[in-house]
C-alpha positions in Angstrom: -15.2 34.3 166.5 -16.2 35.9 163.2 -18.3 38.7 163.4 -22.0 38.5 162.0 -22.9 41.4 159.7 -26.1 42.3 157.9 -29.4 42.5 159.5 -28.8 39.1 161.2 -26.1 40.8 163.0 -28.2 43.4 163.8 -31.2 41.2 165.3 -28.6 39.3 167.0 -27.3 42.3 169.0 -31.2 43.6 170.0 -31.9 40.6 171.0 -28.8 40.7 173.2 -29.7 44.1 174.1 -33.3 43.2 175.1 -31.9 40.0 177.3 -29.6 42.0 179.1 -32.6 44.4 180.0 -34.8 41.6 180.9 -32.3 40.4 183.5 -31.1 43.8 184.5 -35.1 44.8 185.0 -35.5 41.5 187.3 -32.7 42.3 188.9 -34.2 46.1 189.9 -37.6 44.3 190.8 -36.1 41.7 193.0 -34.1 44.6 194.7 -37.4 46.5 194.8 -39.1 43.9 196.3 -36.2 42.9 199.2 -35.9 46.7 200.5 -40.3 47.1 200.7 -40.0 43.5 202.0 -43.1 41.8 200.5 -43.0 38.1 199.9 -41.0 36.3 197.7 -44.0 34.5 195.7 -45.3 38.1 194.8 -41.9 38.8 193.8 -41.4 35.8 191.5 -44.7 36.6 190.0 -43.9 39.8 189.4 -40.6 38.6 187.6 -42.4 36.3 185.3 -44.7 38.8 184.2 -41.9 41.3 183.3 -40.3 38.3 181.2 -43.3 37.5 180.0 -44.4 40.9 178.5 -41.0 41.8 177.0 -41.7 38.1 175.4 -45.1 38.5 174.1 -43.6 41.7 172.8 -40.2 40.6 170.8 -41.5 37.1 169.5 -44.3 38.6 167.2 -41.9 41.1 165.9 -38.9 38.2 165.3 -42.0 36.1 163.7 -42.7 39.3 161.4 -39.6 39.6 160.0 -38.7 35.9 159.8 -38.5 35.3 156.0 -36.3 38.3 155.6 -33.9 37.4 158.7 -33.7 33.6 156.6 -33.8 35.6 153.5 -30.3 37.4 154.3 -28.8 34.2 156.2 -28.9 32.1 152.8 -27.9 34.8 150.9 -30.5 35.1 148.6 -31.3 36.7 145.1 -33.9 38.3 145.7 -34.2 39.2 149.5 -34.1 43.1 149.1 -37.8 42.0 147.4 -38.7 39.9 150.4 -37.7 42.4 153.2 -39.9 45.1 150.6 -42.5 42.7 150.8 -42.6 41.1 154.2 -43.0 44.9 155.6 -45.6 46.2 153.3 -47.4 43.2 152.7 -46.0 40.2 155.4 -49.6 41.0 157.9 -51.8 39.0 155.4 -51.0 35.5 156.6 -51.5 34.0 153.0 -47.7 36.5 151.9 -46.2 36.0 155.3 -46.2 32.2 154.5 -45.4 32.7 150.7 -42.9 34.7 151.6 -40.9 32.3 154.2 -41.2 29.3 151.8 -39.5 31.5 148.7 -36.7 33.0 151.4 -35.8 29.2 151.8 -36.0 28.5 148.4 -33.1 30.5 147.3 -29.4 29.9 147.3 -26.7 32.4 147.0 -24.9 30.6 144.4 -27.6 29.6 141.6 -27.7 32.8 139.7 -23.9 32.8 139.1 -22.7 29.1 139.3 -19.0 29.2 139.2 -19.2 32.5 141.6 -17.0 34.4 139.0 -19.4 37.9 139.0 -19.3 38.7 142.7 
């Protein structure tokens, strides 16, 4: 399997990272709660609202930085501008949208059709 390189391949192993920590974290909690013996429906709660907050926490940040993660994957033009511009300006919703539209909008091939400069 080819590695992935870039910032994709970067986000791919956080996220990795962050699953592995979810699971390892449920895994303390349900140990926790089998040695204090409490009940198992306080424990599954308990579970759910770990995954929950680690969630609520990553999928606002993945949204964020969206156009420039789609940006890199397509390879286009212009994406050091869009990662520039989704940090400092992607909170205004009207740029964040703007900004994912253009990131699909390029190709990596348009600006040099027969691929002969790089």
């Amino acid at each position: 399997m080819a590695r992935t390189r870039g910032l994709l391949g970067f986000l791919i192993r956080v996220f990795k990272e962050i699953l592995i920590f979810t699971v390892s974290y449920g895994i303390f909690i349900c140990v926790g709660y089998m040695v204090l013996e409490l009940p198992l429906g306080k424990l599954l709660h308990e579970v759910v609202d770990v995954i929950f907050d680690i969630a609520m926490t990553v999928a606002p940040i993945f949204l964020y930085i969206l156009p420039t993660v789609i940006a890199y994957s397509v390879k286009h033009p212009e994406r050091d501008l869009i990662l520039a511009m989704n940090i400092f300006l992607g909170l205004i919703p009207e740029v964040w949208f703007l900004l994912l539209i253009w990131s699909f909008s390029g190709s990596g091939n348009h600006r040099y059709p027969n691929n002969r400069f790089g």
